[in-house]
C-alpha positions as CSV (number, residue, x, y, z in Angstrom):
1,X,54.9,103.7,109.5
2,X,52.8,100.9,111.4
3,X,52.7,101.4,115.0
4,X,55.0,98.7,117.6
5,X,51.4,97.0,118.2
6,X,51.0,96.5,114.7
7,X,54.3,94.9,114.5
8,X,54.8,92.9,117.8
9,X,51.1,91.1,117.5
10,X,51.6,88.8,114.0
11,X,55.0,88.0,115.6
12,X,53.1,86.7,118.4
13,X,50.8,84.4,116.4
14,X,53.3,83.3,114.6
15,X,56.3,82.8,116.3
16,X,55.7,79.2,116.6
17,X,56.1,78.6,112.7
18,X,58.8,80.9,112.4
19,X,61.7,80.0,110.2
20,X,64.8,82.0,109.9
21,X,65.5,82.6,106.2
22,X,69.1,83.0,105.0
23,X,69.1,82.3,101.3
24,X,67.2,85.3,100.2
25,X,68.6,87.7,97.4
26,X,70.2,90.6,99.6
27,X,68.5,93.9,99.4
28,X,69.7,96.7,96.9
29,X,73.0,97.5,97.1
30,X,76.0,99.8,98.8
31,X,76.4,102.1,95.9
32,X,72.8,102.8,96.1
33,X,73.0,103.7,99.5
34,X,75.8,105.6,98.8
35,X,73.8,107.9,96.0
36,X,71.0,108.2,98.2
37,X,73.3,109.7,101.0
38,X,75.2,112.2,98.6
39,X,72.2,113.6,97.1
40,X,70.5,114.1,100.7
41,X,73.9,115.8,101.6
42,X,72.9,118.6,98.5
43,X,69.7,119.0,100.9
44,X,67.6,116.2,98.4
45,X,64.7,115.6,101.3
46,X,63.5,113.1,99.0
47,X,66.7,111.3,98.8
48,X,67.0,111.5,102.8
49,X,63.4,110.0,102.9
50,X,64.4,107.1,100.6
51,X,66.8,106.4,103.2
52,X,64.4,106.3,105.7
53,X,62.2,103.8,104.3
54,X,64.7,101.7,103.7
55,X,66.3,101.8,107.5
56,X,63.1,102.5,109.5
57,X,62.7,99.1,110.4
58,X,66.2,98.7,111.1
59,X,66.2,101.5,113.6
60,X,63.0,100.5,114.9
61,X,63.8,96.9,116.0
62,X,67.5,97.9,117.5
63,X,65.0,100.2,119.2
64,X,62.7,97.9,120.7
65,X,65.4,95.4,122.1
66,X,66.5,98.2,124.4
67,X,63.8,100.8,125.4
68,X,60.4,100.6,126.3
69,X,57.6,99.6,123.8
70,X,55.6,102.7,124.1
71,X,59.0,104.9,123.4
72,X,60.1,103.4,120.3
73,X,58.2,105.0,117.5
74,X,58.9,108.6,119.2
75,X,62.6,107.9,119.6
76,X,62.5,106.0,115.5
77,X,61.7,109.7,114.4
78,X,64.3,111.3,116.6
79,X,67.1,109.0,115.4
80,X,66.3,110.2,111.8
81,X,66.2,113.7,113.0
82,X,70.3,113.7,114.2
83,X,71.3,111.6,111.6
84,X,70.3,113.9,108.6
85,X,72.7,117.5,110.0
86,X,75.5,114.8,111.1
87,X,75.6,113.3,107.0
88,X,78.4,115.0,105.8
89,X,80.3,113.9,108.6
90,X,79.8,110.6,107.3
91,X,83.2,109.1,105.6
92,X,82.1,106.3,103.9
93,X,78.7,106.7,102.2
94,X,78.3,103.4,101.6
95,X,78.3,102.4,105.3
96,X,75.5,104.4,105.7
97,X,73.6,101.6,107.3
98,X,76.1,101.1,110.3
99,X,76.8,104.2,111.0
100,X,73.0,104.7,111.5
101,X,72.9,101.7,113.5
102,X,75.8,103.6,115.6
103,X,73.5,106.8,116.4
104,X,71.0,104.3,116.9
105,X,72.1,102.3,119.9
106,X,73.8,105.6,121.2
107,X,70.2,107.3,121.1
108,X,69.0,104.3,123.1
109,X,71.9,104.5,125.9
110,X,71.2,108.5,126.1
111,X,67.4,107.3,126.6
112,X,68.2,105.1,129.5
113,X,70.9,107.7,130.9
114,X,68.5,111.0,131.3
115,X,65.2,108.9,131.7
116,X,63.5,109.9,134.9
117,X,62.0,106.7,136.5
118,X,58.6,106.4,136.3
119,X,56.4,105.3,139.5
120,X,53.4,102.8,138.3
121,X,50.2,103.1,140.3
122,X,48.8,99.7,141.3
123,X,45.8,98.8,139.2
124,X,43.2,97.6,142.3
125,X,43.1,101.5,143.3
126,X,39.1,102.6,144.5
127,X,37.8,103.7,141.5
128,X,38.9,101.0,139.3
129,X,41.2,101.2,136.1
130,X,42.9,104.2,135.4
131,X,42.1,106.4,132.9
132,X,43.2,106.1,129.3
133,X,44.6,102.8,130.0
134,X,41.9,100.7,128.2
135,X,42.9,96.6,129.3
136,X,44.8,94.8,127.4
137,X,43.6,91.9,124.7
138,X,44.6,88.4,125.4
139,X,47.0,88.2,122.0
140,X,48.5,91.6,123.3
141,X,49.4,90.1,126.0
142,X,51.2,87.5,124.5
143,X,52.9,89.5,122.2
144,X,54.3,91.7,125.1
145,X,55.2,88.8,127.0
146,X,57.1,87.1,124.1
147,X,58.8,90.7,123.9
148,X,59.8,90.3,127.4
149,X,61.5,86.7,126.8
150,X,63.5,88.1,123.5
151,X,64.9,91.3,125.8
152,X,66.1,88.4,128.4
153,X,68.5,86.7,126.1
154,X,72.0,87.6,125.3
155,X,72.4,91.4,123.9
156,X,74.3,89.2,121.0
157,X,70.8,87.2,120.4
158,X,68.3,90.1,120.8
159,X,68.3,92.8,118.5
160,X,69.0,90.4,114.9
161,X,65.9,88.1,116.8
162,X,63.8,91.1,116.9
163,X,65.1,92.3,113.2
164,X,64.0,89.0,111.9
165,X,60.9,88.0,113.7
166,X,58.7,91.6,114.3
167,X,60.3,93.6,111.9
168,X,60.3,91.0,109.4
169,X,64.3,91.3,108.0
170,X,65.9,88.4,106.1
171,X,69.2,87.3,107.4
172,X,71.0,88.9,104.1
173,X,69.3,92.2,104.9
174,X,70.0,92.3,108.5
175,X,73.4,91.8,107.4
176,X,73.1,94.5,104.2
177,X,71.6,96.9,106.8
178,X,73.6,96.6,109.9
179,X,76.9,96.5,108.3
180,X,77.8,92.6,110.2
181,X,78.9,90.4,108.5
182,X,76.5,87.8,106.9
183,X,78.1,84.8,109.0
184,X,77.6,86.4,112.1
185,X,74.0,86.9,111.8
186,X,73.3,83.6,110.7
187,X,75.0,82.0,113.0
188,X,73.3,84.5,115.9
189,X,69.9,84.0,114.8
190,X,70.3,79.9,114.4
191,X,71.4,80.3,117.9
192,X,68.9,82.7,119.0
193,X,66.3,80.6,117.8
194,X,67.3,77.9,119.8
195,X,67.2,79.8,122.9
196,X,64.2,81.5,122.4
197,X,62.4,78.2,121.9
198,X,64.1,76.5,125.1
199,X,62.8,79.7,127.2
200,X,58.9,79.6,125.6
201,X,59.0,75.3,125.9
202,X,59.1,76.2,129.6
203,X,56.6,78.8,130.4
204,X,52.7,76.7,129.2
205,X,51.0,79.0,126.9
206,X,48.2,79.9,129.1
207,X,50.4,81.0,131.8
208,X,52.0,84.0,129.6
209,X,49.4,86.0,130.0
210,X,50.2,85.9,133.7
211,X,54.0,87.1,133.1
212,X,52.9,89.8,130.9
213,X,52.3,92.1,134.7
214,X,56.6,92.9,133.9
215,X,57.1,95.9,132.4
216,X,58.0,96.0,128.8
């Protein structure tokens, strides 16, 4: 699985020509699902790891629209890990994708509820940067800033922008995924879109580097 750098920095270059497609075919189908999820019940690791190709991106980009950047990947695996002993208490196999959704943005609110806050050491102590922190590039930069903007709007707006622009999610297979319903997203993302470009039309492109100093 790429790494959240990999993802984030072509969002980043190419936000600006983004275009939120609706009209694709939807991904592969309930019953599939369903299969997939009763055969990884019988202990079929294979099955369960079809599953998780099909929903890592899913769980990664709820993920990133609520925890830090450099937690997601970690916390992607962990979410896998409870789902697979908590299957057969799964009613309807063919809402897989929801219900992992669910565990999802639960694992998320644990996160923030037991994580101990981390003090940040300012970067002009003697010595110079610290450690293991090599600097940051100008386009990651960018990319975290334009990560910070998307965690700013509207809980509503966030997580289907961030399924659609980083993890690269068609509007039909946000909607297959998730388990909302196909109106919803578009009309989310047409709206999020619209926000998202009112918020960047007011911040000049060299200045993001300059905002990227929040924490992400």
């Amino acid at each position: 699985m790429a790494s959240s750098g990999d993802r984030i920095e072509p969002f980043a270059a190419s936000l600006d020509h983004a275009t939120v497609n609706l009209r694709s075919a939807p991904p592969g189908d309930a019953t599939d699902d369903s299969r997939l999820v009763e055969a990884a019940r019988e202990g079929d690791r294979a099955a369960f790891g079809l599953l998780y190709d099909r929903y890592s991106r899913m769980v990664h980009g709820i993920l990133l629209a609520r925890v830090p950047l450099s937690e997601v990947d970690d916390l992607v695996q962990d979410v896998f890990l409870r789902a697979l002993p908590r299957l057969h208490g799964l009613r309807d196999a063919t809402r897989f994708g929801a219900w992992l959704a669910a565990i999802t943005r639960n694992r998320a609110n644990d996160y923030h509820r037991h994580a101990v806050e981390e003090v940040e050491l300012p970067e002009d102590l003697p010595g110079g940067p610290r450690e293991g922190k090599p600097a940051c590039s100008s386009s990651d930069a960018e990319a975290e800033f334009l990560l910070s903007v998307i965690r700013g709007l509207p809980e509503t707006y966030r997580e289907i922008l961030l399924l659609r622009l980083v993890e690269g999610m068609t509007g039909p297979e946000i909607a297959a995924r998730t388990g909302l319903k196909h109106g919803s997203v578009r009309v989310n993302l047409h709206r999020g879109m619209q926000k998202l470009r009112e918020k960047l039309a007011c911040v000049p492109r060299a200045d993001r580097g300059k905002e990227e100093g929040r924490q992400v």
